[in-house]
N, C-alpha and C positions, 0 to 999 in steps of 0.2 A: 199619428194619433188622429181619430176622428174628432170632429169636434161638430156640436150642434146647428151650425150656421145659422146667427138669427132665429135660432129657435124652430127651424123649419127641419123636419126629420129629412135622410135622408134618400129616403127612399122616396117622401114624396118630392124632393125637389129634383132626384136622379133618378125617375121610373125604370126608364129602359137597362141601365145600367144594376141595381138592385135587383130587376126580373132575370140578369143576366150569371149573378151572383147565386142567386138562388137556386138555377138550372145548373147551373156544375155542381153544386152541393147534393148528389145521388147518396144513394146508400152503398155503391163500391169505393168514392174514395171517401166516404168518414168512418176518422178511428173508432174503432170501438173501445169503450173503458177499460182501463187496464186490469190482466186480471189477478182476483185476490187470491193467498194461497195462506189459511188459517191452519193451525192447529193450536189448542187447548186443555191445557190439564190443572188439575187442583191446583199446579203452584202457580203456571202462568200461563198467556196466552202469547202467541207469537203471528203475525203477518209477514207474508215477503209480497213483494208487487216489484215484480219485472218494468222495467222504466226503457222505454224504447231512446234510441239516438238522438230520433226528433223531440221526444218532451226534453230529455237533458239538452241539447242544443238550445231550445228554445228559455228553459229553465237559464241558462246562463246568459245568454243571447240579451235575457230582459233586465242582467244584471248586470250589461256592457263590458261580459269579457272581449277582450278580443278574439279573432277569426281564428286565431293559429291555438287558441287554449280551447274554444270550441271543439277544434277540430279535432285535437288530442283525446278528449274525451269519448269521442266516438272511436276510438281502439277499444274501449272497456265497452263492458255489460255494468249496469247499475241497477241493483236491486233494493227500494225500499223496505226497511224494516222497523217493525213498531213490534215493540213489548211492552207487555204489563207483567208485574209482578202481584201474583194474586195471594200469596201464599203474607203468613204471619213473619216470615223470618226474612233476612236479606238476602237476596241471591245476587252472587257476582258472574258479572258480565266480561268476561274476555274471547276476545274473535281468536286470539291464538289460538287457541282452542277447538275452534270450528276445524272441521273438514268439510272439502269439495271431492265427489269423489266423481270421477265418470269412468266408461269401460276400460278407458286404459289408463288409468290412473289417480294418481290424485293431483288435484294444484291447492294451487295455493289466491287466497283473497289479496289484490292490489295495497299496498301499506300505503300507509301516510307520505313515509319514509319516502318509499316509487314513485308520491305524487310532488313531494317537494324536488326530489332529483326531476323531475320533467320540467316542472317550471322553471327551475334553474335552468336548465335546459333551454328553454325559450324565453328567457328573461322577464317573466311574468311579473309586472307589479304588485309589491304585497298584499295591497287590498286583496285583490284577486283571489291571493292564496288563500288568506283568510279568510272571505267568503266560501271558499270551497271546502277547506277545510270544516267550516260550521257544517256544513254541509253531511259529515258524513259519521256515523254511528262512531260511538267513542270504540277505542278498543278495549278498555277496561273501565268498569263500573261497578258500583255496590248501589244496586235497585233497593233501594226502602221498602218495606211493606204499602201495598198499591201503589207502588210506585209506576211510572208510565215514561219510556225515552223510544226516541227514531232516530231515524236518521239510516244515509246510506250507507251498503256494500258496495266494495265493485273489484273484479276479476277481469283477466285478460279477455276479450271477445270470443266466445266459441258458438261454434256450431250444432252440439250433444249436448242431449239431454245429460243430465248430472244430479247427483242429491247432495244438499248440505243438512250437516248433523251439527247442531247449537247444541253445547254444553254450558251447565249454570250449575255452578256448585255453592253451600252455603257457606262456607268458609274460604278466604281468600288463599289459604294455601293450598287448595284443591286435594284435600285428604280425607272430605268425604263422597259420599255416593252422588254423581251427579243428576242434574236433570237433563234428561236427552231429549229434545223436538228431532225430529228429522222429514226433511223434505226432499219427498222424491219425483223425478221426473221435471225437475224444475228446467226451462230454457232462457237464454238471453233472448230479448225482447227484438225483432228488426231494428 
């Protein structure tokens, strides 16, 4: 942590070192924002935003997982998603649902399930888990009218472009007409 020293900033009281800071800060090695991927319709709106290794490393990093839960995480791709539910009626939320498709296949999204077996796995403290777990989009949900939830996906790491198709249907037993988003060309982040 930085801290104010006396009140004195530090750049004036570390000139050279600041001027030094400042010169590796080019425009090749700063991230660019990540990028957003919308689509919208009368009933809802949906985001996905690809989350690179380094923001999730860091994202947990600041929440003192250990090195070896860190490290686990950068096998997966994580994709941020926010919904709104714009329409009148509720729509329900289940990722079973979803599909991943790319040219040779389909897979399948990371469960909960895969993330509890891993930190068993590594004897991860329950905090831990629990923090991660908030962490990540419910699998099932019934959105309220305007209703607004996030939270992550995440899939095995790959390399191909792939589309995912979000289904929201209004009744929980999925027997009627759903609402389909589908996003294509999406990649995992580096």
């Amino acid at each position: 942590m930085i801290s104010r020293m006396n009140s004195v900033s530090l750049h004036a009281k570390y000139p050279s070192i600041f001027l030094l800071l400042i010169s590796t800060l080019t425009s090749s090695n700063l991230q660019a924002a990540p990028e957003r991927y919308v689509i919208e319709n009368p009933k809802l709106k949906m985001v996905v935003i690809p989350r690179t290794a380094q923001q999730m490393a860091a994202f947990y990093e600041g929440r003192e997982f250990p090195v070896k839960a860190i490290n686990a995480t950068g096998d997966a791709c994580f994709f941020t998603i926010g919904i709104h539910n714009k329409s009148q009626q509720i729509l329900w939320l289940d990722t079973d649902k979803w599909t991943i498709t790319t040219a040779g296949g389909t897979l399948s999204l990371l469960s909960r399930a895969h993330w509890t077996q891993r930190w068993k796995e590594l004897n991860l403290q329950q905090r831990f888990q629990s923090t991660f777990r908030w962490t990540l989009l419910p699998n099932q949900l019934d959105f309220q009218p305007d209703e607004r939830e996030g939270g992550n996906i995440t899939l095995a790491r790959i390399n191909t472009p792939f589309t995912l198709t979000a289904r929201f249907t209004t009744k929980i037993d999925n027997l009627d007409e759903p609402s389909i988003i589908t996003f294509k060309n999406l990649r995992c982040a580096p």
